[in-house]
C-alpha positions in Angstrom: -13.3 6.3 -10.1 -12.1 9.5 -9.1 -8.7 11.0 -8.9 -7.1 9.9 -5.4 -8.2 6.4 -6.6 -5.8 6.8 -9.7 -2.9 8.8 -7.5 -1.0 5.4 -6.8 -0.3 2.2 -8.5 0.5 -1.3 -7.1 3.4 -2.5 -9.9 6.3 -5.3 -9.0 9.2 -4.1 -11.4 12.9 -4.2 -11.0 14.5 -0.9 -10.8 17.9 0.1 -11.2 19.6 2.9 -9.4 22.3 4.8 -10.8 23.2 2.0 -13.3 24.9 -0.2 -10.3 22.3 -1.0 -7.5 19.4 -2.9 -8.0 16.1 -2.4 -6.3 12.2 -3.6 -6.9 9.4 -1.1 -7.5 6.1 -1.4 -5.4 4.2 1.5 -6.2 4.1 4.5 -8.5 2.6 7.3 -9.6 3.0 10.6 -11.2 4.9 12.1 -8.7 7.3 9.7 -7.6 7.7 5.7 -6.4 8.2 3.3 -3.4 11.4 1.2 -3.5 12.1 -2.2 -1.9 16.5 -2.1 -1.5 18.6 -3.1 1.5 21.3 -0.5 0.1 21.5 2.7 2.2 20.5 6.1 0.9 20.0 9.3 2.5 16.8 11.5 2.8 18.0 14.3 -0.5 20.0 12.3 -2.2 19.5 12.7 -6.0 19.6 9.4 -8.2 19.0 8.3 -11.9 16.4 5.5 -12.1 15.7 3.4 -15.1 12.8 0.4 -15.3 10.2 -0.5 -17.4 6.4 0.1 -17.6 4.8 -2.0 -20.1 7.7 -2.8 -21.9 9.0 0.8 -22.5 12.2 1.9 -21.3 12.1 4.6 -18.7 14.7 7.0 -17.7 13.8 9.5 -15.1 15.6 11.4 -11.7 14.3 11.3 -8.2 15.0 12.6 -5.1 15.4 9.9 -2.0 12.3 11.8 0.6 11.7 9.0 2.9 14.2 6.1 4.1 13.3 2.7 5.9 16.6 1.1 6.7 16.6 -2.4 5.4 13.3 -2.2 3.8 12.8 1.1 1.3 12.2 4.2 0.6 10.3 6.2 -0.8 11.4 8.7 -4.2 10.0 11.9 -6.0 10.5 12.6 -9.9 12.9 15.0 -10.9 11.0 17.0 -14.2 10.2 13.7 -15.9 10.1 14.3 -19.9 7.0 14.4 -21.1 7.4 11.4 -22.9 8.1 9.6 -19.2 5.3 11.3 -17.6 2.2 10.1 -20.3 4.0 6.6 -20.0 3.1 6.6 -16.3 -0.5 8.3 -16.7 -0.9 5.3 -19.5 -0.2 2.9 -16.6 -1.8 4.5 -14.1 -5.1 4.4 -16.3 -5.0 0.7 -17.1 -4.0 -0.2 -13.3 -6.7 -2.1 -11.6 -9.6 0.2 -9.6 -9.1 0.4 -5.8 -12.3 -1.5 -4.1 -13.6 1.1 -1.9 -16.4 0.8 1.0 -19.8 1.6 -0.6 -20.6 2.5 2.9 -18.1 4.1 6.3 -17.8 1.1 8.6 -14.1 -0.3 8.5 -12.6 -2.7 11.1 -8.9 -1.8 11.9 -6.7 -4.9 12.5 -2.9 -4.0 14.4 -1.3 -5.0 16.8 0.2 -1.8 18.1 -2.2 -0.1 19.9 -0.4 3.3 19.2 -0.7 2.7 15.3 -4.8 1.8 15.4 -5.1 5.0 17.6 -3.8 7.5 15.4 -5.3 6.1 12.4 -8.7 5.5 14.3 -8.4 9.1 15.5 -8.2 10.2 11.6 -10.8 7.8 10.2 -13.3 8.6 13.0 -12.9 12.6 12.1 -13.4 12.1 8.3 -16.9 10.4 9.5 -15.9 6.7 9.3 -17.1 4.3 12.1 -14.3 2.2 13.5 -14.1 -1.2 15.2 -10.8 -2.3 16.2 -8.8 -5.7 16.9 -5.2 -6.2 17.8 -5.0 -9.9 16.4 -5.9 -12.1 13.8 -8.6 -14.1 16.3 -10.2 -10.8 17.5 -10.1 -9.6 13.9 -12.5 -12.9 13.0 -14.8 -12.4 16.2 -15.1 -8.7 15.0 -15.8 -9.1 11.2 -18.3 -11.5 12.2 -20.5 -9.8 14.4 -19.9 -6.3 12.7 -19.6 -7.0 9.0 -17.4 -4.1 8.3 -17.3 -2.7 4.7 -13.6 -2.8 4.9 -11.4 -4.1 6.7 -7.4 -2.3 7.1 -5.2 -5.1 7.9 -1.7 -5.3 9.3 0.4 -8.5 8.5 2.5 -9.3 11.4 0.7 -10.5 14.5 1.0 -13.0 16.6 -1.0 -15.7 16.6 -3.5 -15.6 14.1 -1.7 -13.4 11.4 -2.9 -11.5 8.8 -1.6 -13.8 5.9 -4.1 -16.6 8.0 -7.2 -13.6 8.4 -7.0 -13.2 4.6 -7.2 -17.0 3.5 -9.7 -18.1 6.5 -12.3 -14.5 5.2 -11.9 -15.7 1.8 -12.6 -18.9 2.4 -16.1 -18.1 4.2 -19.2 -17.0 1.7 -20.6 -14.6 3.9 -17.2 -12.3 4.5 -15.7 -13.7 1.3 -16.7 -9.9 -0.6 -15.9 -7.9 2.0 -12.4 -5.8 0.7 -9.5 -6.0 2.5 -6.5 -3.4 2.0 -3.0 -4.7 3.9 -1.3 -1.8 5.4 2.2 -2.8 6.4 5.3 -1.3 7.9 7.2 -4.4 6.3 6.5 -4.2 2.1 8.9 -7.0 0.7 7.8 -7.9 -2.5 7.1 -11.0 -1.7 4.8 -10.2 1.2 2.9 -8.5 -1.4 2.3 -11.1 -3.8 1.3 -13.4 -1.1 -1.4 -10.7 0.3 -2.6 -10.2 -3.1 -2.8 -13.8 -3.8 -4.7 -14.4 -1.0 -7.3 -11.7 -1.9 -6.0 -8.7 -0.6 -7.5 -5.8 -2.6 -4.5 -3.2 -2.5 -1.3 -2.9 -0.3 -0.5 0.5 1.2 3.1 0.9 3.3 2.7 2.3 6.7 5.9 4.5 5.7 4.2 6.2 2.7 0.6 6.2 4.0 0.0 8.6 7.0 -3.4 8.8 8.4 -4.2 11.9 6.8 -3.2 10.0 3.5 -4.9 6.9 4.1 -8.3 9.0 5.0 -7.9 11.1 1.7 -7.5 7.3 0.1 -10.6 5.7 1.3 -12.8 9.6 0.1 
C-alpha cells in the first residue's frame, strides 16, 4: 500500500481538550485529527489534547483549522515529541489497508447535485469514469447495470438511504465485494460504527476531504 493509503486512520477514541471538554476522535494521522464535540472552538485556537493509542498515554498540542458547528472539527499537531509522533506512525502501520478500485469506474451516490458535480468534475480529470445517482433506489439500478469498482456513498437521503444501500449490496452475492467508502458531511461516531458494521470499507468527512483530496485518496 503506498503512502496516501497510510496518510489517515479511522480510530473511535475519547479525547480530551484542555483537561475540561470531552470530545471523540475519528480519524488521525501524522499531521493532525478529526474531532466529533458540540463545544464551540474557533478556526486558530491552540489546545492541549490528551487520548490514548493502543493504550499509551498521549500528550500533544493542536491548532483548531477547520470548524463544523455542532458536529467537529478538524486539528493540526503542534511539534509533537518524538516519542508522540512514532506512537502515531506505530498506529498508522497496524491500521487496516484502505480497499481501493483495482480498476477507475466509481458510482457517486448524493443527493446534492452541487456536491456530486464538483467531485465528479475532479474524479473525471484524474481519469476515473463516473456514474452518478442522487438516491439510494437510483444507487441500486446503477450498481446493477454498471458494476462499479467503487462506489462513494453519502448517508442521508431520502428514501432509500445509504445505511439501507449498504445492507441491501451486502446482502446480494454479485455486488456483495464491490468496496464502498461513506463520505459524509454528518460524522457522529455512531453513524460510523453503523456504516462500518454494515460493510462500509472506510469513512471520509465531507469537511476534511475536498475533491482534490479525495482524488489524491483513491491514486
Amino acid at each position: 500500500m503506498d503512502k496516501r493509503g497510510r496518510d489517515r486512520a479511522l480510530i473511535q477514541e475519547p479525547v480530551v481538550i484542555n483537561n475540561i471538554v470531552k470530545a471523540y476522535a475519528l480519524d488521525i494521522s501524522e499531521g493532525g485529527m478529526y474531532l466529533h464535540t458540540q463545544a464551540e472552538f474557533i478556526p486558530g485556537a491552540t489546545l492541549e489534547l490528551s487520548f490514548k493509542l493502543k493504550e499509551k498515554e498521549i500528550r500533544v498540542k493542536a491548532v483548531v483549522r477547520h470548524v463544523q458547528p455542532g458536529i467537529g472539527m478538524g486539528v493540526s499537531f503542534i511539534n509533537p515529541s518524538p516519542e508522540t509522533l512514532s506512537a502515531i506512525k506505530d498506529f498508522l502501520k497496524g491500521a487496516p489497508d484502505i480497499v481501493k478500485p483495482k480498476e477507475k469506474v466509481i458510482l457517486l451516490v448524493d443527493d446534492s447535485e452541487q456536491s456530486r458535480s464538483i467531485y465528479k468534475n475532479r474524479l473525471m480529470s484524474e481519469g476515473f469514469t463516473v456514474f452518478e445517482a442522487s438516491n439510494g433506489v437510483e444507487a441500486l439500478k446503477s450498481i446493477q447495470e454498471n458494476r462499479p469498482d467503487l462506489v462513494i456513498l453519502d448517508l442521508w437521503m431520502e428514501g432509500i438511504d445509504g445505511f439501507k444501500f449498504l445492507q441491501l449490496i451486502k446482502l446480494n452475492p454479485e455486488l456483495k465485494d464491490i468496496p464502498v467508502i461513506v463520505l459524509s458531511a454528518r460524522v457522529l461516531p455512531e453513524d460510523i460504527k453503523k456504516a462500518l458494521s454494515l460493510g462500509a470499507s472506510s469513512f471520509l468527512p465531507k469537511m476534511t476531504t475536498s475533491p482534490v483530496k479525495l482524488a489524491e485518496y483513491l491514486c
